[in-house]
C-alpha positions as CSV (number, residue, x, y, z in Angstrom):
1,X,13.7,6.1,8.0
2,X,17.0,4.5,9.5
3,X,19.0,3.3,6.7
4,X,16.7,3.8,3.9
5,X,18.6,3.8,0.9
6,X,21.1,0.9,1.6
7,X,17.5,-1.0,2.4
8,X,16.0,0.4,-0.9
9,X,19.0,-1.3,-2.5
10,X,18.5,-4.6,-0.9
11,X,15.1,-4.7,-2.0
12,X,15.7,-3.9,-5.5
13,X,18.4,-6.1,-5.8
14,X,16.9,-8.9,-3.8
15,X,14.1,-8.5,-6.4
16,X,15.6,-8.7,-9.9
17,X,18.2,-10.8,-8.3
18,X,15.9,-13.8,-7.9
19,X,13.7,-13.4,-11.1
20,X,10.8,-12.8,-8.9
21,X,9.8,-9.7,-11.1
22,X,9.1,-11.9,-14.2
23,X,7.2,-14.8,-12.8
24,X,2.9,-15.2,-12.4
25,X,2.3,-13.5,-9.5
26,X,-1.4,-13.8,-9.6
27,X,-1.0,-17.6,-10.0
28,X,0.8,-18.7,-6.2
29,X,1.6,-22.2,-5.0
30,X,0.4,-23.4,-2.3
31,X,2.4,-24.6,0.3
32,X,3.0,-27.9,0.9
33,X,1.8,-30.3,4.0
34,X,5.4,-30.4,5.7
35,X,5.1,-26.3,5.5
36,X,1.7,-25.1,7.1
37,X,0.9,-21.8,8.1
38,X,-0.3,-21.3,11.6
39,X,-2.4,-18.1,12.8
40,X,-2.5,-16.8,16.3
41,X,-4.4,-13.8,17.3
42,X,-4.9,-12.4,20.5
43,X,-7.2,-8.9,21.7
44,X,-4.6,-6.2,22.7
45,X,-6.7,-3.4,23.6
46,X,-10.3,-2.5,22.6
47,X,-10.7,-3.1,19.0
48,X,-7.5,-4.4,18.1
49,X,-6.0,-7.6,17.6
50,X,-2.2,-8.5,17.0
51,X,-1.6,-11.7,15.4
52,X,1.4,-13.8,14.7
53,X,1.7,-16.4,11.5
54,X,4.0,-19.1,11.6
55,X,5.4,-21.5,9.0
56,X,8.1,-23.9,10.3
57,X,10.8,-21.6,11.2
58,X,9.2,-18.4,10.0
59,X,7.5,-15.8,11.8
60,X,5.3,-12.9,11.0
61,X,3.1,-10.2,12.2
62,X,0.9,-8.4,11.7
63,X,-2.4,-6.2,13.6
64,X,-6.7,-6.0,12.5
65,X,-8.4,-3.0,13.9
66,X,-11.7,-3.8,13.8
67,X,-14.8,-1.1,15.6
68,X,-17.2,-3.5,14.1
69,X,-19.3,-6.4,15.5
70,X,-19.1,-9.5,13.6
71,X,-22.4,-9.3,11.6
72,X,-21.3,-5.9,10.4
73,X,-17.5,-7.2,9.7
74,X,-19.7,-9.5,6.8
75,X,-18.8,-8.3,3.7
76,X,-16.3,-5.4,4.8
77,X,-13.7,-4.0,2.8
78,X,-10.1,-3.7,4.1
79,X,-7.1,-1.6,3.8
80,X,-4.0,-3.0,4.3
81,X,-1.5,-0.1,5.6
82,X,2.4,-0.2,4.9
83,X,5.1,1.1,6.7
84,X,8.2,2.4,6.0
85,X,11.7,1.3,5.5
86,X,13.3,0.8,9.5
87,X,9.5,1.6,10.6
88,X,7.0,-0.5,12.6
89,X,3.2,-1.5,12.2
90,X,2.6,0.2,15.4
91,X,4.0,3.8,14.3
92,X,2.2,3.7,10.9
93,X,-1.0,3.2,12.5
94,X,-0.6,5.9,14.8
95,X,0.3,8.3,11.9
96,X,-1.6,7.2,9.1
97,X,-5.2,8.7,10.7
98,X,-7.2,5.8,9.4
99,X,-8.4,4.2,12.8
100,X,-11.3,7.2,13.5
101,X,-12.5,6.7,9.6
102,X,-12.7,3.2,9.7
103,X,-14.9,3.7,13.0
104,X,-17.1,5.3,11.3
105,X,-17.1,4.1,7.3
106,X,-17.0,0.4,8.4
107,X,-13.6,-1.0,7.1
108,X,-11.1,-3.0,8.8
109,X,-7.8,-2.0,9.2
110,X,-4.7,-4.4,9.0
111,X,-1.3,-3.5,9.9
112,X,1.3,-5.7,8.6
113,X,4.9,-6.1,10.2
114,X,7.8,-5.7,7.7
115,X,10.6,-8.2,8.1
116,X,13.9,-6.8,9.8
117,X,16.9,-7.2,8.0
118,X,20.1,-8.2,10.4
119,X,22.3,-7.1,7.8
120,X,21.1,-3.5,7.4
121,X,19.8,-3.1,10.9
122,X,16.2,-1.9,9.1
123,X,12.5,-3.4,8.9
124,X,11.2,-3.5,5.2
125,X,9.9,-5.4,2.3
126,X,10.7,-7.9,-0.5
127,X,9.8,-9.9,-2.6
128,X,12.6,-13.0,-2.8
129,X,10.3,-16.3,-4.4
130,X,10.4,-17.9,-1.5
131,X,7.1,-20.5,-1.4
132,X,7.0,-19.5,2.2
133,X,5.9,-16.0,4.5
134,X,9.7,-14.9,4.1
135,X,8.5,-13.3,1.0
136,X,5.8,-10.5,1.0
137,X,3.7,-11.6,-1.3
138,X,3.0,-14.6,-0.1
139,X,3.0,-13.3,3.4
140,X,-0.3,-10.7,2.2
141,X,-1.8,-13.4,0.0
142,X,-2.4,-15.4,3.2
143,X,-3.6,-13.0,5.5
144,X,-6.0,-12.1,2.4
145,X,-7.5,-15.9,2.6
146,X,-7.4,-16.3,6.3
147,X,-9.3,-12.9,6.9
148,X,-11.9,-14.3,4.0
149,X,-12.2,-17.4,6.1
150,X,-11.9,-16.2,9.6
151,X,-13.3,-12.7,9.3
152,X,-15.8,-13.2,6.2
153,X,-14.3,-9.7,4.0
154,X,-15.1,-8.6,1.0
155,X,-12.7,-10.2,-1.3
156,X,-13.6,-7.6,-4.0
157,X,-12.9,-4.7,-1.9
158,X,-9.6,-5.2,-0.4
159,X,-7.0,-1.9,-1.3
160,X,-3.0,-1.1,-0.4
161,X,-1.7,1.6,0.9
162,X,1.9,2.9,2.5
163,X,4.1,5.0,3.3
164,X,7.8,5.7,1.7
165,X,8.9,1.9,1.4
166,X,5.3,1.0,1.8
167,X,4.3,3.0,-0.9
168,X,6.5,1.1,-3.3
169,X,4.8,-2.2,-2.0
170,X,1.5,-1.0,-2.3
171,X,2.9,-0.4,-6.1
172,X,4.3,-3.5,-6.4
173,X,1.0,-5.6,-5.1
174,X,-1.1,-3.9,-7.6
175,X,1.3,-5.0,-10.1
176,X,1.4,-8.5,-8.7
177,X,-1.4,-9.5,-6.7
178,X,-3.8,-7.9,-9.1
179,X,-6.5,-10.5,-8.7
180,X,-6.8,-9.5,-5.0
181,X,-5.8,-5.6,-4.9
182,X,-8.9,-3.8,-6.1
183,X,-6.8,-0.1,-5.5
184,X,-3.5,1.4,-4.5
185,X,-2.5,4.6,-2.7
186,X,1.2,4.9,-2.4
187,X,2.3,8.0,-0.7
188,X,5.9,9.1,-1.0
189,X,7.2,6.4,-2.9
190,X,6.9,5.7,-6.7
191,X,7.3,2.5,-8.8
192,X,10.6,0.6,-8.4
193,X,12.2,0.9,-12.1
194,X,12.0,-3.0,-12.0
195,X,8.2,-3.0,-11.2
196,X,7.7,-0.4,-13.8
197,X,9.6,-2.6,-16.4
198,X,7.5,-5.8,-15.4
199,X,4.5,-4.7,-13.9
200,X,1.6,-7.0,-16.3
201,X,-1.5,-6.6,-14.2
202,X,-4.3,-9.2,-15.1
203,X,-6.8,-6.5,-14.1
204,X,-7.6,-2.5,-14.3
205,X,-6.5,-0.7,-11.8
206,X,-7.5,2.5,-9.6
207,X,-4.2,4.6,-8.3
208,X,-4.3,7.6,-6.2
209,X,-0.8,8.8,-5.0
210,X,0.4,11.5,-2.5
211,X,4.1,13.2,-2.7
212,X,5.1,16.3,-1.7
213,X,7.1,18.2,-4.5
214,X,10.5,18.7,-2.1
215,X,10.8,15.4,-0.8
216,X,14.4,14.8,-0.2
217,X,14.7,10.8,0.3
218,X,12.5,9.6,-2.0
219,X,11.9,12.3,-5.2
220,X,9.4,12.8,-7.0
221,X,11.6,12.9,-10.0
222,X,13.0,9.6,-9.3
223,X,16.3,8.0,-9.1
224,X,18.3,4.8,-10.4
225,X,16.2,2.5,-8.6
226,X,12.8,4.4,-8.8
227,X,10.6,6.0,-11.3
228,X,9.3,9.4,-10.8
229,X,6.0,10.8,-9.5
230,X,5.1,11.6,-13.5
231,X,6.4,8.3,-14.8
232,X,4.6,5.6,-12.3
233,X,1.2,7.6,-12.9
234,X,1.5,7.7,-16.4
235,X,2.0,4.0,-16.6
236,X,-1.1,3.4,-15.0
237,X,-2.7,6.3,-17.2
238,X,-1.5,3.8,-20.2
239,X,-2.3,0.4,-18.7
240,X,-5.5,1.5,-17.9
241,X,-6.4,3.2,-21.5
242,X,-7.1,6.7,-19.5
243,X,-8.3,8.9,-22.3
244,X,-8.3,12.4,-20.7
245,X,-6.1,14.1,-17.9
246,X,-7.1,17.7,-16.3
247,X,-5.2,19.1,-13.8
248,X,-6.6,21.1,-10.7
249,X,-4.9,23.2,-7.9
250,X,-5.5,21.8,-4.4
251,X,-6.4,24.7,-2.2
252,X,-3.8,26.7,0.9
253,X,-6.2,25.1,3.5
254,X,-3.3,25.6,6.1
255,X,-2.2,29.3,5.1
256,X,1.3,28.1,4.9
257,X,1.5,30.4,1.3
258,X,1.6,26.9,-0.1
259,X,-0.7,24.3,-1.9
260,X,-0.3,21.9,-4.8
261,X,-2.0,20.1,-7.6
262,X,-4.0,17.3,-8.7
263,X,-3.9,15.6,-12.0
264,X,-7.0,13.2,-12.8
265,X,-6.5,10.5,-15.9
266,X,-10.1,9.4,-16.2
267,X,-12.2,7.8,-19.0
268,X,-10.4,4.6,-18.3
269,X,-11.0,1.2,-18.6
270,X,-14.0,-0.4,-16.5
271,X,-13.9,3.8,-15.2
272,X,-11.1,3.2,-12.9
273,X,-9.1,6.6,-12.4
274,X,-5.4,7.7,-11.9
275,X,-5.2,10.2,-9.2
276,X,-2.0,11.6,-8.7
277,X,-1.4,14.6,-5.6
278,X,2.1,16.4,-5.8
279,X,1.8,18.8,-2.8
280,X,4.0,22.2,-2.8
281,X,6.9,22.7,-0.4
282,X,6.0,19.5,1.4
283,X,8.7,16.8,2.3
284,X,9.1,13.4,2.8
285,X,6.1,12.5,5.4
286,X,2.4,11.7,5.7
287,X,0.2,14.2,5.1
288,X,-2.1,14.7,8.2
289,X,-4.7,17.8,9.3
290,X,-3.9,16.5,12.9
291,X,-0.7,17.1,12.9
292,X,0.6,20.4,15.0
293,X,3.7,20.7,13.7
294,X,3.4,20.0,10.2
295,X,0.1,20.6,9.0
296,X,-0.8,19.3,5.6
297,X,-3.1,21.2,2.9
298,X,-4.8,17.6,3.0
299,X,-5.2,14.6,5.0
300,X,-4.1,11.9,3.4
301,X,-6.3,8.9,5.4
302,X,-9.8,11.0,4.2
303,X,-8.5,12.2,0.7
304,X,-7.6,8.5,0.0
305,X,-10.6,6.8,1.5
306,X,-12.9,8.8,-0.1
307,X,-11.3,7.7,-3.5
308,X,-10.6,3.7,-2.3
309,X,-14.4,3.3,-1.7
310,X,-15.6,4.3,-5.3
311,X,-14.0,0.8,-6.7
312,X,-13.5,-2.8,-6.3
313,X,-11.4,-5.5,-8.0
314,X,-13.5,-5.1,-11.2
315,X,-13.5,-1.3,-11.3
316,X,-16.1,1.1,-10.7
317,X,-18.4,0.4,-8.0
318,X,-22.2,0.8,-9.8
């Protein structure tokens, strides 16, 4: 988390700065001839694939894990996994815990490189405008139609998730690439205040986020630049039309003397739900049973698959 909060501010500013926030996301341009997008992928170890995308001068990465053979990759849904602020693709998918479900659950896995930022000597996200794959949006909108084309996914099943920095872009696609996000699952990060003052989604939208109650760098009460834990589900709560909440404790499971809570806004619209997890004396990190040294009541990977995999881009899956 080098240089978080100076990288927090460039990406808020960075944001409101170029009016991106109050454009029509879900409606992109298209690049024109003179600026074509080039994919490259090559097999790094069993299962995995790094691939690089280039556009003129512009360069991103990103990497697909993929158990499956290519009949079974037909129609599969995808998670797209976010790192956070001065992170790498490479360390989130090590810690996330997703690689052994999607083994097994039959989902493929991509890993997408945030930009590094000379200026703040950090990797991140933002969103800047740019008709090119310097800006985030556009950079995940591709990869979205190239793994349709090249990889034949389910376009109705494709969610977000992240940690920290990630969290708030897996926030912000829901809000902005609505017609392609069918869920989100930020974990410790909330809604930038600008997202939350702009966010118009075209569709409903499932939301299950993860924060532990004494994180330090990014609180669940919120800040200047972000909302709180209460606020960002609450908005979804409304945006969705939730009807009822009901509130649940989450159970000691590591005999720490701590556990946590889960509130539930259901009766929604199309039956999506709003799950939100605020986990007791827990910090700024990625809940994980694996993990020796800081065990976690849950693990995040399973707790938020098992939700993902309930809806698509429409809502509840029948």
């Amino acid at each position: 988390m080098k240089n978080f909060f100076p990288y927090l501010a460039l990406f808020l500013v960075s944001c409101s700065g170029s009016g991106g926030m109050n454009s029509e996301p879900d409606e992109m341009n298209q690049p024109s001839n003179n600026d074509s997008i080039i994919f490259n992928c090559s097999v790094t170890s069993q299962n995995l694939e790094n691939c690089q995308i280039t556009q003129n001068q512009n360069s991103r990465e990103f990497y697909i894990f993929n158990a499956m053979d290519a009949e079974s990759t037909i129609d599969a849904p995808v998670i797209f996994s976010f790192h956070g602020g001065g992170g790498t693709a490479i360390a989130n998918m090590e810690y996330s815990g997703f690689r052994q479900i999607a083994e097994s659950e039959k989902f493929i896995l991509v890993y997408p490189q945030g930009q590094y930022f000379s200026d703040k000597d950090s990797t991140g996200w933002i969103f800047n405008e740019n008709n090119n794959i310097t800006d985030d949006l556009f950079f995940i909108s591709e990869v979205i139609d190239w793994l349709y084309q090249n990889k034949n996914i389910n376009l109705d099943r494709i969610y977000a998730t992240g940690f920290s920095v990630g969290a708030i872009m897996s926030y912000d696609l829901a809000c902005k690439l609505s017609n392609k996000i069918a869920a989100a699952a930020p974990v410790a990060g909330t809604m930038s205040t600008e997202t939350f003052e702009t966010c118009r989604p075209e569709k409903s939208k499932s939301i299950i986020h993860i924060h532990g109650e004494s994180d330090s760098v990014l609180s669940p009460n919120g800040n200047e630049y972000i909302k709180s834990f209460d606020e960002s589900l609450q908005f979804w709560s409304d945006f969705n039309q939730c009807s009822t909440s009901s509130t649940s404790n989450i159970s000691d499971s590591n005999d720490d003397g701590y556990s946590g809570t889960s509130i539930i806004y259901e009766n929604c619209s199309n039956q999506v739900l709003v799950n939100g997890i605020l986990l007791e004396n827990f910090g700024h990190q990625w809940p994980s049973t694996n993990d020796q040294k800081n065990e976690s009541d849950i693990d995040a990977a399973s707790y938020i698959w098992s939700f993902l995999k309930k809806f698509d881009v429409d809502g509840f899956i029948e």
